[in-house]
C-alpha positions as CSV (number, residue, x, y, z in Angstrom):
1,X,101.7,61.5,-146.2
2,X,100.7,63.4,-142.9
3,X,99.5,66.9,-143.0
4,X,98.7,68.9,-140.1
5,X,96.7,71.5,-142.2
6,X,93.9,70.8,-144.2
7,X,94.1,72.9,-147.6
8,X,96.6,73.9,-150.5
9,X,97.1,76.5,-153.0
10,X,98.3,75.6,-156.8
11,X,99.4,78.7,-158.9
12,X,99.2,77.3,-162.3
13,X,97.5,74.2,-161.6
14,X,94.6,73.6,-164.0
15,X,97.4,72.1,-166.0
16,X,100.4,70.0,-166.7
17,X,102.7,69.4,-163.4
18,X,100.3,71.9,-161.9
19,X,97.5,69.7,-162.7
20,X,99.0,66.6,-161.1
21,X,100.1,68.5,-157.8
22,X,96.8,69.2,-157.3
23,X,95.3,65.1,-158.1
24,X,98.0,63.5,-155.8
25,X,97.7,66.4,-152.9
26,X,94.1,65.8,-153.4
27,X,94.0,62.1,-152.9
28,X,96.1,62.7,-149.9
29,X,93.5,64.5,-148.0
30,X,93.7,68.2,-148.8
31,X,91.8,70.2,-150.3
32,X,93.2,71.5,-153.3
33,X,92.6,75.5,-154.3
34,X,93.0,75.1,-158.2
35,X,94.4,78.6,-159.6
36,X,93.7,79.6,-163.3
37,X,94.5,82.4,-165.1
38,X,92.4,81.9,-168.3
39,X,90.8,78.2,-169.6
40,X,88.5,78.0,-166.7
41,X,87.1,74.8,-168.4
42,X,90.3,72.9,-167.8
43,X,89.9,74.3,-164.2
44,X,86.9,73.2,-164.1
45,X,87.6,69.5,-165.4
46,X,89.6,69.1,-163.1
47,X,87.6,70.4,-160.0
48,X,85.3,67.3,-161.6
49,X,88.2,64.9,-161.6
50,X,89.2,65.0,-158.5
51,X,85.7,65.3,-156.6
52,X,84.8,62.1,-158.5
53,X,88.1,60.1,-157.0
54,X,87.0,61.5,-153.5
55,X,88.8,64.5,-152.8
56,X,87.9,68.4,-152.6
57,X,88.8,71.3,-154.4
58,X,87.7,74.7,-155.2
59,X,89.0,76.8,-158.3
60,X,90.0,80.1,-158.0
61,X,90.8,82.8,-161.0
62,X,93.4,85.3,-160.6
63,X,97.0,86.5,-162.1
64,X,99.9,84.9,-159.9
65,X,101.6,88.1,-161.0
66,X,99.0,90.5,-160.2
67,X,99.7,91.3,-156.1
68,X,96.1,92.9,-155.2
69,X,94.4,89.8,-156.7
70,X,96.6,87.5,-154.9
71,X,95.6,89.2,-151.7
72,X,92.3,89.1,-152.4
73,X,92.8,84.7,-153.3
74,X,94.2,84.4,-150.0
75,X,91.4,86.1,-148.1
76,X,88.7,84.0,-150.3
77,X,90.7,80.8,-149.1
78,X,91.0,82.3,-145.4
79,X,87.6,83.2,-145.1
80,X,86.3,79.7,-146.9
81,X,88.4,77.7,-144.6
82,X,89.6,79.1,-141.7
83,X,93.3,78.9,-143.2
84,X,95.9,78.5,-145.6
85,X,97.9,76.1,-144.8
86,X,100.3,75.4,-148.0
87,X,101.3,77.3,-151.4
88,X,103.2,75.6,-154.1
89,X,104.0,78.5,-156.3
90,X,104.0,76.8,-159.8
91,X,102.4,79.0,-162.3
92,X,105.4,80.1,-164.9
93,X,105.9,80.8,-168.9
94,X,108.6,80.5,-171.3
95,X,109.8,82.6,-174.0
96,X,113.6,81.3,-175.4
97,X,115.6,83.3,-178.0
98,X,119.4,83.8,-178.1
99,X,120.2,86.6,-175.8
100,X,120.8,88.5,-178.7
101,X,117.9,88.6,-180.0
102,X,116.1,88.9,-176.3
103,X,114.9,92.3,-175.6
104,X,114.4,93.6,-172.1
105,X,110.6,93.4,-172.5
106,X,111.1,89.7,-173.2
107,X,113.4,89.1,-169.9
108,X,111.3,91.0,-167.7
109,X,108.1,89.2,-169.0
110,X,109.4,85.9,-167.7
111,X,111.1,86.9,-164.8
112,X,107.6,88.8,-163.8
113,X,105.6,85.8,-164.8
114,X,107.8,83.1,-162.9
115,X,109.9,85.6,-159.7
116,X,107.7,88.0,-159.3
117,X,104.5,85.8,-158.9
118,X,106.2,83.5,-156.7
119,X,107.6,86.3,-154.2
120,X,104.3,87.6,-153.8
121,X,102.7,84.0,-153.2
122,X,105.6,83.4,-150.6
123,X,105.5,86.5,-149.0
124,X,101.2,86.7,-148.3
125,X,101.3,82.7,-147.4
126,X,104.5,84.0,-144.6
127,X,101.6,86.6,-143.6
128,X,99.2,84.0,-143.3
129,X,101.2,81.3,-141.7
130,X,103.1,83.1,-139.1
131,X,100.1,83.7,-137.3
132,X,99.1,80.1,-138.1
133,X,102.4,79.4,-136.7
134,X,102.5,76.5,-139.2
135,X,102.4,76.5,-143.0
136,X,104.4,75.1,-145.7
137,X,105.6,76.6,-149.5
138,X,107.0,74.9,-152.3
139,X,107.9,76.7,-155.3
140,X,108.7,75.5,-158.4
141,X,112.3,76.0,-159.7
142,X,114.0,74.3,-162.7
143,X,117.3,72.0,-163.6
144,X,117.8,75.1,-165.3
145,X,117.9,77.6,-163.4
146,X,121.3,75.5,-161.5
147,X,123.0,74.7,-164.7
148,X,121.7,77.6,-167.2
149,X,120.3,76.8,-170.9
150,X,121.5,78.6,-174.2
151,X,118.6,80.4,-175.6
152,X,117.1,80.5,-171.5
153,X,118.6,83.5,-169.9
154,X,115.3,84.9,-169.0
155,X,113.9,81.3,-167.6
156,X,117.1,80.3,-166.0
157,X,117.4,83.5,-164.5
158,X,113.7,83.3,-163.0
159,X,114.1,80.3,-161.8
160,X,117.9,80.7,-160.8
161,X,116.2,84.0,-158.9
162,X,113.2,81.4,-156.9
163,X,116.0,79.2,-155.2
164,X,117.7,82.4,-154.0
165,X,114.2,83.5,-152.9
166,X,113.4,80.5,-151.5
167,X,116.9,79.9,-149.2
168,X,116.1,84.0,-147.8
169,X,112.4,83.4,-147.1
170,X,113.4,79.6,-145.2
171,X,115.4,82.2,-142.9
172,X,112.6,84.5,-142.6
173,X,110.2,81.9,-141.9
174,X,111.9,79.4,-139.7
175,X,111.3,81.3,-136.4
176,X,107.7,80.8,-137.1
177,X,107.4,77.4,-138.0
178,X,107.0,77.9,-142.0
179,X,109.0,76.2,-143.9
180,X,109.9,77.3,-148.1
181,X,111.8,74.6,-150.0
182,X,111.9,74.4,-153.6
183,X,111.6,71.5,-156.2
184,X,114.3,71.9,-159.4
185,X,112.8,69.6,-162.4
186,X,114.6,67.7,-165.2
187,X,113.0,66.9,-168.3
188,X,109.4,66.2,-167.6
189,X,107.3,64.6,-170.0
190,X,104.2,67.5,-170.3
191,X,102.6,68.9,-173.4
192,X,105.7,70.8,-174.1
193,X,108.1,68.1,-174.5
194,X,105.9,66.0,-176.2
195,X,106.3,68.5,-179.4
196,X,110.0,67.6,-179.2
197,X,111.0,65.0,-182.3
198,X,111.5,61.5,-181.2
199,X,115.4,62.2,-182.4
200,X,115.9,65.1,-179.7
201,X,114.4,63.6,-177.4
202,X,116.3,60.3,-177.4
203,X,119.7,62.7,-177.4
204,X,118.2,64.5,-174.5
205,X,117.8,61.1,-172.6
206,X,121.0,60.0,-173.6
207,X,122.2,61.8,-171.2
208,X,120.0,61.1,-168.1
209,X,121.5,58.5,-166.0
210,X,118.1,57.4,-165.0
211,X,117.3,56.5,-168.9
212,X,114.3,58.8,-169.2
213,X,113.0,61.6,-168.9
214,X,110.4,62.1,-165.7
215,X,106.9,62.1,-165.3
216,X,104.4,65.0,-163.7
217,X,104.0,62.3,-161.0
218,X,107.0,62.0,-160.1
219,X,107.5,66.0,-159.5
220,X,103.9,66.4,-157.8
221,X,105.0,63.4,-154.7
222,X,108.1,65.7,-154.4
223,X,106.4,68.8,-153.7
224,X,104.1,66.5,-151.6
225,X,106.8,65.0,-149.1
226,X,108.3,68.4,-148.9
227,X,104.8,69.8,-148.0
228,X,103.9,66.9,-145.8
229,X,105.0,66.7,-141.9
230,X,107.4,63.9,-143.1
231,X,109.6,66.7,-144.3
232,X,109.6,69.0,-140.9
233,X,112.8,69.5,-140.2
234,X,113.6,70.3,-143.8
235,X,113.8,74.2,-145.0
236,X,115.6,76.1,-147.7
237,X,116.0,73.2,-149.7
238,X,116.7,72.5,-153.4
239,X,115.1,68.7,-154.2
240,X,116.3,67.9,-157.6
241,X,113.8,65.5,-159.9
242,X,115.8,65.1,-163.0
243,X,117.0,61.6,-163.3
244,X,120.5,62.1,-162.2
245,X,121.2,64.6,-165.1
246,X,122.6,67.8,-162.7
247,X,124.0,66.5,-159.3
């Protein structure tokens, strides 16, 4: 891939998908800006991991949904390096029940954790980058915020609310030369899914036209060609990675 900046941000990305953005941006050439919000040793693992295959990265602690200290991370990037050149807003939770049972504190918990942080990522990297005149944002949607899941409302609304985000701020940003597209995941085979029983998941990949469900790889070189040069002319985009299962 080609990148004409040098260095990333990854809300979320000590772990899972998070975790494998940051190895395959890393071994691209960037250097990778590893947010946490609480197992700094995972972090810091990985900090390890990829300096050992080569690459660089720094690890930064802060609460995607906390505004003042995501200022503050992108001043300690700016300062460090001179610039921000891309965000990939993936940091996000889950909490399903039946919308019945779902109180308000429940949907607002989710839709802070996964909207709010990602607005306030998109909107200090637009800061950033118009004066760059350059930058590029992926954020991190879902197959389900498209198609909607029973016992989801709060996650499919979150995520439903990032591609709606993401098509406004592509308008915003395109006079400037920043670019926000968004990446809408299938099943992905990460700690979570791997608690699913073998019987549930072979109904799930039943019906998957691909046969399977996807790998953290395969979502972290999707947010990387959309990040990369390659992808230039492309803004306000919704790339799907889930096997042919939502079209």
């Amino acid at each position: 891939m080609k990148f004409s900046k040098k260095n990333v941000l990854v809300t979320g990305g000590s772990r899972g998908i998070g975790a494998e953005i940051c190895k395959v941006l890393a071994k691209m050439g960037l250097k990778v800006w590893i947010n946490y919000r609480s197992n700094k040793q995972m972090a810091e693992d990985l900090k390890d991991e990829i300096e050992k295959d080569g690459g660089q990265a720094a690890i930064l602690l802060f609460d995607a949904t906390n505004e003042e200290e995501f200022v503050a991370a992108f001043k300690v990037i700016c300062d460090s390096d001179g610039e921000c050149g891309y965000l990939v807003n993936n940091a996000g939770i889950t909490n399903d029940k039946l919308a019945l049972r779902m109180k308000v504190q429940d949907f607002n918990q989710i839709l802070t954790a996964n909207l709010t942080s990602a607005f306030i990522g998109s909107r200090e990297a637009l800061k950033v980058m118009s004066k760059q005149r350059f930058g590029s944002v992926v954020n991190l949607s879902s197959i389900v915020g498209e198609r909607g899941n029973m016992g989801q409302c709060n996650y499919a609304a979150s995520k439903g609310g990032i591609i709606s985000l993401t098509k406004s701020l592509a308008l915003e940003g395109a006079s400037r030369n920043v670019r926000f597209n968004a990446i809408a995941p299938g099943f992905i085979s990460t700690e979570m899914t791997d608690t699913l029983k073998d019987e549930i998941k072979a109904e799930y990949t039943k019906n998957i036209p691909l046969g399977r469900f996807g790998t953290t790889t395969d979502v972290a070189y999707a947010v990387a060609y959309l990040l990369s040069d390659y992808a230039s002319y492309i803004t306000g985009e919704v790339l799907r990675v889930n096997g042919g299962l939502y079209m």
